[in-house]
C-alpha positions in Angstrom: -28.7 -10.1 -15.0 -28.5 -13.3 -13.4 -31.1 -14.5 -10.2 -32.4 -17.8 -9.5 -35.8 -16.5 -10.9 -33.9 -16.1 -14.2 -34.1 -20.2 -14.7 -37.7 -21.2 -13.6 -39.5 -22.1 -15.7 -42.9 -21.0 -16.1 -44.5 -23.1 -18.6 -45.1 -26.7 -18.6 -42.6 -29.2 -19.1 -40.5 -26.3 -20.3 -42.4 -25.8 -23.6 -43.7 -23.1 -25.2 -46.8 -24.3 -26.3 -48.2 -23.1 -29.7 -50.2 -19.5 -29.8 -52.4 -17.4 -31.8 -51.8 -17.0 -35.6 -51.7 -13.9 -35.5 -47.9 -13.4 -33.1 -48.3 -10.1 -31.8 -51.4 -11.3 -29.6 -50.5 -11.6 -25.8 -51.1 -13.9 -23.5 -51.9 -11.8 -20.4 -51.5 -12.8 -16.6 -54.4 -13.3 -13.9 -55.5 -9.7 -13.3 -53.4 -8.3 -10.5 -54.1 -5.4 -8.3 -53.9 -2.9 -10.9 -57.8 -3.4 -13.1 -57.7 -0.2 -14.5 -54.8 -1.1 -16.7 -54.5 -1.1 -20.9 -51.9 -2.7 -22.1 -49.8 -5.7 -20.9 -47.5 -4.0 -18.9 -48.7 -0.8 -16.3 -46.4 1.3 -14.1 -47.2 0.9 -10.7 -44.4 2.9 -8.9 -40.9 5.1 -9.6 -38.6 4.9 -6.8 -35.5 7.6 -6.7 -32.0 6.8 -6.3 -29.9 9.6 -4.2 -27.1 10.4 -5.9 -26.9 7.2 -7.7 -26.6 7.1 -11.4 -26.5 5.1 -14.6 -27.9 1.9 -13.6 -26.3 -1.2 -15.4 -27.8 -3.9 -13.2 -31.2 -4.8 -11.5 -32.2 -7.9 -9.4 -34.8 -8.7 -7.0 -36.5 -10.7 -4.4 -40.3 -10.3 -3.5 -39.9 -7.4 -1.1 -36.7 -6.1 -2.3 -35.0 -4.4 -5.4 -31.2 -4.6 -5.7 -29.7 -1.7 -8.1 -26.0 -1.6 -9.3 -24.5 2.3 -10.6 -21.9 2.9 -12.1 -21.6 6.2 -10.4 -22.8 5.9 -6.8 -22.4 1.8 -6.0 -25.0 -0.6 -4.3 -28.4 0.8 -3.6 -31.4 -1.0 -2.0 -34.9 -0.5 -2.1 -38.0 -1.6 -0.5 -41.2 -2.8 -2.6 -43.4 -4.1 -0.1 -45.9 -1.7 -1.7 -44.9 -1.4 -5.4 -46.4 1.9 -5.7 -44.1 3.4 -3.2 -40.5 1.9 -3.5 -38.1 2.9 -0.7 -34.7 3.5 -0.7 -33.1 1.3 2.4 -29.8 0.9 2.2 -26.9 3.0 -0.2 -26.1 4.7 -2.4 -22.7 2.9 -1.6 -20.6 5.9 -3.2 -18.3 3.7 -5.3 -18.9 2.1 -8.7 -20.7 -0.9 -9.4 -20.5 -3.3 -12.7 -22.6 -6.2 -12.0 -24.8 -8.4 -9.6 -26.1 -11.7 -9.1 -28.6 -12.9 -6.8 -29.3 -16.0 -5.1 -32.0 -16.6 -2.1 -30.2 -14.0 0.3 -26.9 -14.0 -1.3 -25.5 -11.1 -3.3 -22.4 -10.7 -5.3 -21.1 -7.5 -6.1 -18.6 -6.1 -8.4 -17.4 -3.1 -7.7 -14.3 -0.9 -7.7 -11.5 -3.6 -8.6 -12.9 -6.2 -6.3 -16.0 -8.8 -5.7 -17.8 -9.1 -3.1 -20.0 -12.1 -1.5 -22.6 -10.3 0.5 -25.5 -11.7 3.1 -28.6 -9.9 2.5 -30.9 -11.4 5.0 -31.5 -8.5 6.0 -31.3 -5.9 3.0 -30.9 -3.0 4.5 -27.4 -3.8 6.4 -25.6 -6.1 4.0 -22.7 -8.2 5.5 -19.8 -8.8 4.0 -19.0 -13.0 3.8 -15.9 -12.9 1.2 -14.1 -10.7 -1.2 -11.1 -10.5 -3.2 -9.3 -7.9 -5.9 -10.3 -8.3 -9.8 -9.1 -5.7 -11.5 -10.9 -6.2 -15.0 -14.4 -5.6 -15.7 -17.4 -7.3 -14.8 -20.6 -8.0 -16.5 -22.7 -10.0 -14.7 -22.3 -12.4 -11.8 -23.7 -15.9 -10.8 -24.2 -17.0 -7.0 -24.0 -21.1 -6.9 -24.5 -21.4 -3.1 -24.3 -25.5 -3.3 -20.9 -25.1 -4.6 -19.6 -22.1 -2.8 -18.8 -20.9 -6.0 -18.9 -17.5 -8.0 -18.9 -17.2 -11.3 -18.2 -14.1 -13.4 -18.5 -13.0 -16.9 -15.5 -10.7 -17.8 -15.9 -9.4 -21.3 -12.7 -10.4 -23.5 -11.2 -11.6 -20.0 -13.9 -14.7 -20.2 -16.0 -16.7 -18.0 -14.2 -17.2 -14.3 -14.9 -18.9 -11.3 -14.3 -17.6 -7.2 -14.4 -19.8 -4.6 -14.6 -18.9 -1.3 -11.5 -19.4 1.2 -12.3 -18.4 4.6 -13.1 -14.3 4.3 -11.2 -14.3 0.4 -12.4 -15.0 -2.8 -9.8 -16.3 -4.7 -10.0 -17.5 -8.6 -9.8 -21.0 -9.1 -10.6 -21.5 -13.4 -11.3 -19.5 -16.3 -12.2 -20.3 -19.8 -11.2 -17.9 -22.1 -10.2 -17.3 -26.0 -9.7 -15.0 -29.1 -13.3 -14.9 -29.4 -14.4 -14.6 -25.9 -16.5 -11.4 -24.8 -18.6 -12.8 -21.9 -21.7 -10.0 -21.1 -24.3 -12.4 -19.3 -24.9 -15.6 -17.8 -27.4 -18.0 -16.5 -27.8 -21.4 -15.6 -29.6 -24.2 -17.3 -29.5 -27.6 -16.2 -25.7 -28.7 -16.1 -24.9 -25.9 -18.3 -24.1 -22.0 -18.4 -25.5 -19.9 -21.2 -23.7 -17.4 -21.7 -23.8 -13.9 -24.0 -21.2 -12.7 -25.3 -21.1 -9.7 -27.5 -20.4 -10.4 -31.4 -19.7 -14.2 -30.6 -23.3 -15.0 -29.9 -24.4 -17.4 -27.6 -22.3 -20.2 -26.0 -22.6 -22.9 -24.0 -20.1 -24.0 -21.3 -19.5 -27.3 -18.4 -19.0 -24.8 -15.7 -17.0 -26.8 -13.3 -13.8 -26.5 -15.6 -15.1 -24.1 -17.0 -14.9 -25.3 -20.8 -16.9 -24.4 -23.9 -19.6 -26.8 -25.0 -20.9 -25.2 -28.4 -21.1 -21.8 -29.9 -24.4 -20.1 -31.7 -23.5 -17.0 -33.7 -26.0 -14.6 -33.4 -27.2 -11.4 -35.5 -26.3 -8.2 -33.6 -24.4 -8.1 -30.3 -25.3 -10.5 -27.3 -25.4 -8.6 -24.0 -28.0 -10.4 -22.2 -29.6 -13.6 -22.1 -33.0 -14.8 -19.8 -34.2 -18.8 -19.7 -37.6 -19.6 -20.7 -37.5 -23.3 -20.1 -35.4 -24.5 -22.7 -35.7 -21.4 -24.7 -32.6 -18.6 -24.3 -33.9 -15.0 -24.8 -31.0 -12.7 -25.9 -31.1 -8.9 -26.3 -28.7 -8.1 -29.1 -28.8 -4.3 -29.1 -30.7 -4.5 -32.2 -33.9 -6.9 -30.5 -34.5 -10.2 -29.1 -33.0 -13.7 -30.6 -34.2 -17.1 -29.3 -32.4 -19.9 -29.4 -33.5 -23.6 -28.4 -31.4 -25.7 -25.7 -31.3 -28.8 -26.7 -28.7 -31.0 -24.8 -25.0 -29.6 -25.6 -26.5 -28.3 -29.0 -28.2 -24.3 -29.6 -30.7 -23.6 -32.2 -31.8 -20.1 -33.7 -35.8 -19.9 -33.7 -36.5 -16.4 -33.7 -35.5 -12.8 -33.7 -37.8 -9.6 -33.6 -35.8 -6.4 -34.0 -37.0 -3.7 -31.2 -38.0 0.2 -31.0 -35.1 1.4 -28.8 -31.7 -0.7 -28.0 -32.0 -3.5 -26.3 -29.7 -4.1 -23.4 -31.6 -6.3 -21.2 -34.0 -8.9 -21.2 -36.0 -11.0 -18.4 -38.7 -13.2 -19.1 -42.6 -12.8 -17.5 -45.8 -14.4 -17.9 -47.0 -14.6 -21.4 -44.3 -11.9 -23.2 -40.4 -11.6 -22.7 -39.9 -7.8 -21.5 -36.8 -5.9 -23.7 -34.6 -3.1 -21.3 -35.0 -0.9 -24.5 -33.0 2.4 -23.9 -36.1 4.5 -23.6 -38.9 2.3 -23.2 -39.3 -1.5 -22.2 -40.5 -3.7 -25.1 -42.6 -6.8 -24.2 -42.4 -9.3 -27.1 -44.8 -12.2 -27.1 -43.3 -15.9 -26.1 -45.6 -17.4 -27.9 -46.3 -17.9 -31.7 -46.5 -19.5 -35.2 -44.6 -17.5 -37.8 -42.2 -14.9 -36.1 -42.1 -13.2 -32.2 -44.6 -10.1 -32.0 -45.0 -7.2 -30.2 -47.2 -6.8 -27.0 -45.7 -3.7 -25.3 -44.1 -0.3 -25.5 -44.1 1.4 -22.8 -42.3 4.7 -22.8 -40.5 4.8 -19.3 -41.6 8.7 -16.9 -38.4 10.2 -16.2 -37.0 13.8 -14.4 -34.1 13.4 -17.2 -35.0 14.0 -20.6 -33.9 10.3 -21.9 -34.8 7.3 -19.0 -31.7 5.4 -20.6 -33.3 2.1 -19.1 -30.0 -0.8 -19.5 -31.3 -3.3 -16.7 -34.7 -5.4 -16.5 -35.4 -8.0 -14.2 -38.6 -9.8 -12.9 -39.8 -10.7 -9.2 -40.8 -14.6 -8.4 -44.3 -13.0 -8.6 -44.1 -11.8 -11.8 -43.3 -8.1 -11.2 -41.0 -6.0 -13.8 -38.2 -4.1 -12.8 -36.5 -1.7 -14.8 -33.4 0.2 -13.8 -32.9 2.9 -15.5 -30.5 6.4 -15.7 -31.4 7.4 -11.8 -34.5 5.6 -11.7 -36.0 2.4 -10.5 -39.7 1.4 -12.5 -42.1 -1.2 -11.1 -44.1 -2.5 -13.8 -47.5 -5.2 -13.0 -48.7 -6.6 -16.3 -52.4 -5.3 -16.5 -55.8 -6.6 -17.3 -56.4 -7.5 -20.7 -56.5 -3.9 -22.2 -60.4 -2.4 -22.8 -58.9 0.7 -24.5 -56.8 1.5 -27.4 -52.6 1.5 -27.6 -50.8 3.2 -30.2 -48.1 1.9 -31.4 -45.5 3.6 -34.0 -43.3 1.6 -35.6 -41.0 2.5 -36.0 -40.3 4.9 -33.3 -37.4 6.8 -35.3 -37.1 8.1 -38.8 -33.8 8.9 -39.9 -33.7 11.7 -43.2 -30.1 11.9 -43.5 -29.9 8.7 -46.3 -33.1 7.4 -48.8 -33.9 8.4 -52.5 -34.6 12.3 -52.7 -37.2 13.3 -55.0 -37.7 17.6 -55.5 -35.3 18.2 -52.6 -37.4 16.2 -50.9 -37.4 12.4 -48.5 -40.5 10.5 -47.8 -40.6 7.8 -45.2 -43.7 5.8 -44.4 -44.9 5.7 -40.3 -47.3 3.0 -39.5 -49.6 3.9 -36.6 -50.7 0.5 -35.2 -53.6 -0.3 -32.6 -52.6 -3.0 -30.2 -55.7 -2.4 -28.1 -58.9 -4.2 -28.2 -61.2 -0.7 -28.9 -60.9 1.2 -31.7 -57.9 4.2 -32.1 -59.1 7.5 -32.8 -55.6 9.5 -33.7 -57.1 13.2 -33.5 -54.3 15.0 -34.7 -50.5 14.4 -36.0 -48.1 17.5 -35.0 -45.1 17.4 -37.0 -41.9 19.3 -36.4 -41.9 22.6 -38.3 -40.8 21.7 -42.1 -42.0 18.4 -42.0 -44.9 17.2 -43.7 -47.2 14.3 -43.3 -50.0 12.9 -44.7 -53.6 12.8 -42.5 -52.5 15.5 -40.2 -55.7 16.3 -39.0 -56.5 12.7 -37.8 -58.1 9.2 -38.0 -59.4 6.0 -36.9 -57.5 2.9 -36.8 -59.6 -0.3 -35.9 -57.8 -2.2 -33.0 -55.6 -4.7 -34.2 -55.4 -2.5 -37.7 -52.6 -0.3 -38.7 -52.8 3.0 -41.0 -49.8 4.0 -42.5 -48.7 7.6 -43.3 -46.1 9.2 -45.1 -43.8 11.7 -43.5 -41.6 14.2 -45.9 -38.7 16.6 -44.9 -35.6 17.5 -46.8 -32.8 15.3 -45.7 -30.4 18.4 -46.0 -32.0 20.7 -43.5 -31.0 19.8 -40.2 -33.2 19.1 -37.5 -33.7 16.8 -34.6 -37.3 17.0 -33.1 -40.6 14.9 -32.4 -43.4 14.0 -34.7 -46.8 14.0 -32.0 -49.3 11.6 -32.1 -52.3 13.0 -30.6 -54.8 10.3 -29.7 -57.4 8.2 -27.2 -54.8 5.9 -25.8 -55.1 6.5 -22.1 -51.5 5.5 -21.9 -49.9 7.8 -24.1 -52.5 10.3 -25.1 -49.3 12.3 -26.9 -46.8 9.5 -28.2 -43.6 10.8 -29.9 -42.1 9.7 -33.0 -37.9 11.0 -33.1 -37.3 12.8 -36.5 -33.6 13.3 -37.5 -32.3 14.9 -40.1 -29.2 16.6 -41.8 -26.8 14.8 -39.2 -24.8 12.4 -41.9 -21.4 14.6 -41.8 -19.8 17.9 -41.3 -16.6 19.4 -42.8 -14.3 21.6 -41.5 -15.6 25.3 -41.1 -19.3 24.2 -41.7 -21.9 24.8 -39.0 -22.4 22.7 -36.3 -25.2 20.2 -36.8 -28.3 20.1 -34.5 -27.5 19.1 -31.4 -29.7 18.2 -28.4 -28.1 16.2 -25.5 -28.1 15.5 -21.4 -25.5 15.8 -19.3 -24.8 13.4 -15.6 -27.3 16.5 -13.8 -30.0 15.9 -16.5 -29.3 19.6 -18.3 -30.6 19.6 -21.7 -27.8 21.3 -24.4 -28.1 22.4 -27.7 -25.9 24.2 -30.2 -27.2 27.4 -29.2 -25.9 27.3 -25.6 -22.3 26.6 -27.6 -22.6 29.2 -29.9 -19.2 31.2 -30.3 -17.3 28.6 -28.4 -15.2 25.5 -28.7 -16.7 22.4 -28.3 -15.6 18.5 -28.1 -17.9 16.2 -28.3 -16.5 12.8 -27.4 -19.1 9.7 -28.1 -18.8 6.8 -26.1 -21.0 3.8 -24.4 -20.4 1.7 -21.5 -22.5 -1.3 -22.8 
């Protein structure tokens, strides 16, 4: 989501200077206010949102938090104290798609239209412009030296507004068979932008006109600038790519936990929006991007559903999630253990079957600096694992377990692991099974699944009844 924030850049000369061997190993900020914390990132404060819901964009200033719902519009909060954010101004009670911040200038879409707002004063925003678009929105771009606007539409491309006394009124757009424009940002002369299954592209903006396309692994729906580094969540992780002139490089990817849907770059790690947890990978490093964080995200709902991360100039993260806003400070260098399972979600329903039987292997890492004492693993019932009743993993170490179920019983539950991280003292592992097709007349699969008011269903409470179940994302 682009800010002004988005294109500082925080290292010198713009470099990424070489790191640690080993690339998982973080390079942590000066201590902030929070010393009691373990790993990289710590939750400092959860902020409500009204009736507002499912969050698709997040940007900030210092003392203020801008959130953009698809169902309930523009909301506003106050983080003067980050422990206790403060809902000032909305929920709007129409339907926003995207924001883009600039010093004190917002634009919104929302609703068929965009709007130029003054938000000197954040709690009573004033409108300065706005004009009808009828197509979607992804994300916006405020260029207040040029008066300018500019817009990234999806398959409808990359468009600029200009302002004409209260209007804004398009003046250029580029657009073509493979455009699918999700995020933008500025570097230098030049927009990067994301876009979907195209990759990452490179555009003169005045026109605008394409400079140079980078296909990219996955599907491109955010980008953040480190420098001359672009950071792109692609659903399935993060891909880097080096700026260099009117030319982009590939020099990375690390897949993620979750799905990433939003990136933002802080000090030391690049922080993933990852569907149920944020993700901090490290921005420094020799053979291949590593892990630093995984933080599961507290939630009223049964899934947080986090699509939106953004960073304050100080070096806060925000996360915007289902009906939530999280304000994350990165921590003092841990002095306790983390558990980390990777990965996060087995899947039974495909993999060689031996006596009825599927085994996957679950490594439980330490990325702590004290050793990880794992005192017990609960599985699901049916589901077997190896070292149930516990172990100790040095830090930086992994041990690796097998889990066995039969891929033709269907379940969906959580595998518990019970341990000494003061974080998450009982991390879940998702188990699914049994899910890979149904034919007329057979049972209905496991189901578990949350509706808008956060009311957890599962095939029982549609037992003897007709039910459609109609999949869609808005990603």
């Amino acid at each position: 989501m682009s800010t002004t924030e988005d294109a500082v850049d925080s290292s010198e000369g713009g470099e990424t200077t070489e790191g640690p061997s080993d690339p998982g190993d973080p390079v942590m900020l000066t201590c902030p206010e929070n010393p009691t914390g373990h790993d990289p990132l710590e939750l400092i404060g959860t902020a409500e949102a009204g009736d507002a819901s499912q969050f698709v964009a997040v940007v900030a200033t210092e003392e203020h938090a801008f959130g953009c719902a698809e169902q309930g519009g523009l909301v506003v909060w106050s983080i003067v104290d980050p422990a206790a954010p403060t809902m000032v101004h909305g929920p709007t009670g129409d339907s926003c798609t995207a924001l883009g911040l600039s010093e004190d200038q917002l634009a919104v879409a929302r609703d068929g239209m965009i709007e130029w707002l003054d938000v000197s004063d954040p709690t009573t925003p004033v409108t300065i412009a706005s004009g009808p678009f009828e197509a979607r929105i992804y994300d916006l771009d405020v260029d207040i030296e040029t008066n300018t606007i500019r817009a990234a539409a999806g398959t409808e491309g990359l468009i600029n507004f200009a302002v004409e006394a209260d209007t804004l009124a398009e003046t250029s757009r580029f657009t073509d068979a493979d455009s699918d424009a999700r995020a933008l940002v500025r570097h230098e002369d030049h927009l990067v932008v994301a876009e979907g299954t195209t990759g990452l592209r490179l555009y003169d903006p005045a026109a605008p006109s394409l400079v140079t396309t980078l296909p990219l692994e996955g599907t491109a729906l955010d980008v953040a600038l480190d420098g001359n580094r672009a950071w792109v969540a692609t659903i399935e992780g993060a891909s880097i790519a080096e700026i260099n002139g009117e030319t982009l490089t590939e020099i990375g990817t690390r897949a993620t936990p979750g799905q990433a849907l939003g990136i933002t770059v802080g000090e030391g790690f690049a922080v993933i929006a990852d569907w149920e947890l944020i993700s901090g990978i490290s921005r420094q490093w020799r053979s291949a991007p590593g892990f630093v964080a995984a933080e599961p995200l507290p939630s009223d709902t049964d899934r947080p559903r986090t699509r939106a991360v953004t960073r304050t100039p100080a070096g806060r993260i925000l996360a915007a999630g289902w009906e939530q806003l999280w304000v994350h400070g990165a921590a003092c260098p841990p002095d306790a253990p983390s558990v980390f399972p990777d990965p996060s979600f087995l899947p039974f329903h495909d993999g060689e079957v031996q006596n009825g039987q599927t085994t996957r292997v679950l490594s439980i890492r330490n990325r702590g600096n004290r050793d990880l004492v794992v005192e017990q693993i609960i599985p699901p019932e049916g589901v077997t694992v190896t070292d149930e009743e516990g172990f100790v993993v040095a830090q930086g170490s992994a041990q690796a377990i097998e889990v066995t179920y039969d891929p033709a019983a269907g379940m969906v539950d959580d595998l518990i692991i019970v341990s000494d991280d003061p974080d998450q003292p009982e991390m879940p592992v998702e188990i699914a099974a049994g899910i890979s097709g149904v034919a007329i007349g057979d049972p209905m699969v496991p189901l578990r699944a949350v509706d808008l008011e956060g009311r957890v269903w599962t095939e029982a409470d549609m037992e003897g009844q007709v039910v459609l179940l109609a999949y869609f994302a808005t990603w």
